[in-house]
N, C-alpha and C positions, 0 to 999 in steps of 0.2 A: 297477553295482549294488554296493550295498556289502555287508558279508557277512549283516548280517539281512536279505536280500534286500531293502531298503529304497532306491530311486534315489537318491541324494546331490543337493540342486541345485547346479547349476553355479554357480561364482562369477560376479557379473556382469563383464566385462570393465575393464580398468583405466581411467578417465575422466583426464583433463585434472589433476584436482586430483590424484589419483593420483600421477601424474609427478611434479607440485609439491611434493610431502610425499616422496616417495622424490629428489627434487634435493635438497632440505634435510638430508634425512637422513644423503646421503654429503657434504654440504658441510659439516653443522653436526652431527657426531654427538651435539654436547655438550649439545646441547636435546632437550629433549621437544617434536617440532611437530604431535602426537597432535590438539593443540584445531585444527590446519587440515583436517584431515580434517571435520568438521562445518561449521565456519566459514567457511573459506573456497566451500565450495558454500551455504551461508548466503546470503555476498556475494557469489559467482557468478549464484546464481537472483533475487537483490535487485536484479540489474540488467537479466538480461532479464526481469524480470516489468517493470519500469520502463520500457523498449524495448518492452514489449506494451502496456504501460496506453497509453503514448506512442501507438502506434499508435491504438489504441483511441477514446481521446479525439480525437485529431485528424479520426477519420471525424463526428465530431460539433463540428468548429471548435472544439477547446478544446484548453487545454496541460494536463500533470496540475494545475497551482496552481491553475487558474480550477474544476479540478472541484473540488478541496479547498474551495476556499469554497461552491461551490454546493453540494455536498453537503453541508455541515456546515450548511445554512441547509435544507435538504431534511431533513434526519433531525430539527430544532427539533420540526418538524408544525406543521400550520398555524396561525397564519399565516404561517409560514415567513421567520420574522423572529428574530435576534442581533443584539444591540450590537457593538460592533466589537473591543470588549474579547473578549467569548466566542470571537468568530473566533480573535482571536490566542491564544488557549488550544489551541483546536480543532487550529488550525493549525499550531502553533509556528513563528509568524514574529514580528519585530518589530511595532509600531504602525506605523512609518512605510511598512514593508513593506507591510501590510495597506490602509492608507490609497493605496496607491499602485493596490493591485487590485483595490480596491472601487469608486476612481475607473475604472478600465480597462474592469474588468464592467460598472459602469453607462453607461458610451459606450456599449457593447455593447446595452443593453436586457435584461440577464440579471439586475439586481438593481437595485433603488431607496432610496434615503432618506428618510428619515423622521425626525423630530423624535421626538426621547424625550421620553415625556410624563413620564417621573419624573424628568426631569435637562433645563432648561433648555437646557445646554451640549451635549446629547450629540445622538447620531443613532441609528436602528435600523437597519440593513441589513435589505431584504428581497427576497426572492425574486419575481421580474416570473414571469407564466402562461408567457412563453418563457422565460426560465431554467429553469424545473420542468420545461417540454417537454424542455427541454436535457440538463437530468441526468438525467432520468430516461432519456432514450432512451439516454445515454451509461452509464448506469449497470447497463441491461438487457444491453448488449451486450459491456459489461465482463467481466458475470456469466455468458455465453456463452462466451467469452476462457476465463473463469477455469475454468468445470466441465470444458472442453477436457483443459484442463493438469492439473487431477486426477484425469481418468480412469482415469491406470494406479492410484490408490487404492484401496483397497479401503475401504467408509465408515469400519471400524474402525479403517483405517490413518489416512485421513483426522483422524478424532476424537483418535487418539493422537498423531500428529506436531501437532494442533493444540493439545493439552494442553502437550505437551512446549518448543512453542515460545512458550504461555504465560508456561511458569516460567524460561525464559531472558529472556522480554522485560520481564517485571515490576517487577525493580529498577530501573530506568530509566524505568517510570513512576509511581512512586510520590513 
């Protein structure tokens, strides 16, 4: 208790990055490594959240890339059709990238072709009734995954780390 008889909470225990920032600190006094304190658990959770999605998808036969298109062809709305151009917006991949997993998906039966009626030369990608079945189950159980790993949030906490990680990630997409 502290002396306004108020309990103090306990520090949380020291984590991993922790270490990492106090190694730097006696190797490299001469910097400030302040920004790995956030950062680096940034890029720590960036990876097993990617190691879960991984998971995740794969209970539904997919890699994250194949949901990235399907999804992004799922949230259109119906008819659940992009050019191949939007994709690679969506997605931030190459064309040839794109053209490579759009050929992939459609062996698959998860997305089809279609001639763009406003451009002779173009195609439409669209979303096949298995594909939709596809993401959408992958998508539900994603979302399962994900409300897991926010539990210890509080909505408020929730809301504010997700404003906060707004205004770091903004420049980079603008």
């Amino acid at each position: 208790m502290s002396a306004g008889g108020v309990e103090a909470a306990a520090a949380p225990p020291p984590d991993d990055v922790d270490h990492i920032v106090e190694a730097w600190r006696r190797e490299r006094p001469d910097l400030d490594v302040a920004p790995l304190h956030i950062l680096s658990r940034v890029s720590r959770l960036a990876r097993r959240l990617d190691l879960d999605r991984g998971q995740a998808f794969a209970r539904h036969q997919l890699e994250g890339w194949e949901f990235d298109v399907l999804s992004a062809l799922r949230r259109a709305g119906h008819p659940y059709e992009l050019s191949p151009g939007q994709l690679i917006r969506q997605t931030l991949v190459t064309s040839g990238t794109m053209t490579n997993r759009v050929d992939r998906l459609e062996r698959r039966g998860l997305v089809g072709r279609t001639p763009d009626p406003t451009d002779r030369r173009g195609v439409i990608v669209r979303l096949t009734p298995a594909g939709q079945r596809t993401v959408d189950d992958a998508m539900a159980d994603l979302l399962d995954r994900e409300r897991d790993l926010l539990a210890e949030l509080s909505t408020s906490d929730r809301d504010e780390l997700a404003a906060m990680l707004r205004r770091l990630l903004s420049p980079f997409e603008t």
